[in-house]
C-alpha positions as CSV (number, residue, x, y, z in Angstrom):
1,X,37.9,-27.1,-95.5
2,X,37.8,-26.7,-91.8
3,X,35.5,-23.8,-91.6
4,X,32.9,-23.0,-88.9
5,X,29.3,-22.4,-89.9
6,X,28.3,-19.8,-87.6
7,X,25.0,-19.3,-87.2
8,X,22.6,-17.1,-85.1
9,X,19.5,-17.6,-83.9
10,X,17.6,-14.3,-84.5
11,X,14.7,-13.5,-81.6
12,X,11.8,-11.2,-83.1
13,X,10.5,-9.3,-80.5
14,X,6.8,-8.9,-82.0
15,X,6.3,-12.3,-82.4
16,X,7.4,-13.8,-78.7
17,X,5.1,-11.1,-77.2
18,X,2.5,-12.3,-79.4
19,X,3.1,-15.5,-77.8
20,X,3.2,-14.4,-74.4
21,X,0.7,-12.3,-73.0
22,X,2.2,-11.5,-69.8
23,X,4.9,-10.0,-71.6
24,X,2.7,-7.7,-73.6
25,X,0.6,-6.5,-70.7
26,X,3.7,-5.5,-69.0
27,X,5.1,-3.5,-71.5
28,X,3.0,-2.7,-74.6
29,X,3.0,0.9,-75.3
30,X,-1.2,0.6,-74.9
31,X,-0.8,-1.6,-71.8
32,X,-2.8,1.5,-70.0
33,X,-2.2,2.6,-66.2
34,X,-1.3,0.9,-63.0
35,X,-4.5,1.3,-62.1
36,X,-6.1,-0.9,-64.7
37,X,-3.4,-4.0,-63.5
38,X,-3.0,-4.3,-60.1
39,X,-5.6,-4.0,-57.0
40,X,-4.8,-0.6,-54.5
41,X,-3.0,-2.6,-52.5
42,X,-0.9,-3.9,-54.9
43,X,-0.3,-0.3,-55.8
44,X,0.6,1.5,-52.9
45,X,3.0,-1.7,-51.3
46,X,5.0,-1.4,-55.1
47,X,4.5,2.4,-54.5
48,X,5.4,2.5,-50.7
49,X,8.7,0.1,-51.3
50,X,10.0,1.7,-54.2
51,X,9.5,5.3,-52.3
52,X,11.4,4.2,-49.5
53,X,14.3,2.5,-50.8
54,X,14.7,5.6,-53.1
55,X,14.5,7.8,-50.1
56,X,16.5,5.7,-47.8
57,X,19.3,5.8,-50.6
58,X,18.7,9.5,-51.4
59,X,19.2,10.8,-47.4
60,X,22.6,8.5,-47.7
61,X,24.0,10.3,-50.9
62,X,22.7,13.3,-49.7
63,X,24.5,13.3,-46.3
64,X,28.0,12.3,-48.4
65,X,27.7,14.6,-50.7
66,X,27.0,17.4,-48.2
67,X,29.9,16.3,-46.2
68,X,32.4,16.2,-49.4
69,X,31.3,19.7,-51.0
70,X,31.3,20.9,-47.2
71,X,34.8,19.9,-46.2
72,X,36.1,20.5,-50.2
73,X,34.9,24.4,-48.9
74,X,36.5,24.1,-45.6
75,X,40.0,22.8,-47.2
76,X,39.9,25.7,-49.9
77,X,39.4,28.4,-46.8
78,X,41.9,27.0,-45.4
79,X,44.1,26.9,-48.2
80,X,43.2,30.8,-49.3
81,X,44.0,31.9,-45.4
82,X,47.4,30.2,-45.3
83,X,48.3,31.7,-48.8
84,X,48.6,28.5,-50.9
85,X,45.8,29.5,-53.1
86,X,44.7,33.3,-54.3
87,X,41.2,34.2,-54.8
88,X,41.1,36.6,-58.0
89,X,37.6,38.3,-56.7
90,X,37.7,40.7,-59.8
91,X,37.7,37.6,-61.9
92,X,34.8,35.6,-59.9
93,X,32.3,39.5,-60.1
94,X,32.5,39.8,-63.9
95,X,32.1,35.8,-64.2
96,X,29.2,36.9,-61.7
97,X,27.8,39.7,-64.0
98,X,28.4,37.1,-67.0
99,X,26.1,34.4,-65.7
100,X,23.5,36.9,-64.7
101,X,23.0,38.3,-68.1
102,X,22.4,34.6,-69.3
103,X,19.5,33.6,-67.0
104,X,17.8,37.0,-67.9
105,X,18.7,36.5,-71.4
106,X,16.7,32.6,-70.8
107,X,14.2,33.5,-67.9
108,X,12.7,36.3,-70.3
109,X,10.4,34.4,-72.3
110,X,7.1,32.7,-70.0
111,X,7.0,30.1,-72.6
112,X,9.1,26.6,-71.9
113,X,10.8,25.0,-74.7
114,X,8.5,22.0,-76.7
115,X,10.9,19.5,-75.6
116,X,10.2,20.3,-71.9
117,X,6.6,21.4,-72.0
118,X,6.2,17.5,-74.2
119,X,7.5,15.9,-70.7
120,X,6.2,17.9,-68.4
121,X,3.3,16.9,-70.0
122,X,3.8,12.8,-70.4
123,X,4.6,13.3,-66.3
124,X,1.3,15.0,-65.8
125,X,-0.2,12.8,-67.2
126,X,1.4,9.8,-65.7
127,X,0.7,11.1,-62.4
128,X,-3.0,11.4,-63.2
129,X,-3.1,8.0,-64.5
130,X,-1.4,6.4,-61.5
131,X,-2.0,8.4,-58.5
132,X,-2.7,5.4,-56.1
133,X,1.0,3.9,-56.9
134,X,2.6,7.7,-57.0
135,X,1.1,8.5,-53.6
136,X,2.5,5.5,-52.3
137,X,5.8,6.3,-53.4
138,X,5.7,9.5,-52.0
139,X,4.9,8.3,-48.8
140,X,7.9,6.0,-49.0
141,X,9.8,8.6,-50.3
142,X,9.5,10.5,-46.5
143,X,9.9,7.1,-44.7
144,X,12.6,6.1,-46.7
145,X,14.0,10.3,-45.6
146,X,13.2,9.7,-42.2
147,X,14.8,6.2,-41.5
């Protein structure tokens, strides 16, 4: 007697893109390159933005992670010259030995798996397709490095 009808309202994505077209030319698989959407200027400020602010964040992580794995090898010389820790170098040559076999074993074919050839590929391509927006980001890429 005193139960709730739920009920759900169910959204169907091909229908409300039919509906709205800026939706579709944004993301429809066969919405085509960059360079068929925006103007070159368009292109290179998305381009030049996006670069930096991934290079401005990239030299930050970069100089913190340099500084961790640098002082997590200074601690561990430290801690191998005072005695705490033992280096078993017998152990680190055969593991050595080991993991030289393996990229033989994998560098010996020329050929590159399908998976990584397929998006090697799509990137290629990509590139081609948008070169205006990719040098852009490139360009804010060093900016972004230098700053």
């Amino acid at each position: 007697a005193g139960a709730k009808d739920d009920t759900f309202n169910v959204l169907d994505l091909a229908e409300y893109t039919k509906n709205r077209p800026w939706w579709r030319k944004m993301f429809a698989p066969s919405s085509g390159s960059s360079a068929e959407k925006y103007n070159v200027a368009t292109q290179l400020v998305i381009g030049g933005v996006t670069g930096w602010c991934t290079g401005f964040l990239f030299q930050k992580v970069g100089k913190l992670a340099a500084t961790a794995v640098g002082g997590g090898f200074f601690l561990l010389q430290i801690a191998n010259h005072t005695g705490y820790i033992k280096v078993d170098w017998n152990l680190i040559q055969r593991d050595m030995n080991k993991a030289k076999q393996q990229l033989k074993f994998h560098t010996s074919g020329d050929k590159m798996p399908p998976e990584v050839k397929s998006r090697v590929d799509e990137v290629v391509i990509f590139l081609k397709k948008n070169a205006i927006l990719t040098g852009g980001f490139a360009g804010g890429f060093m900016f972004g490095m230098a700053s």
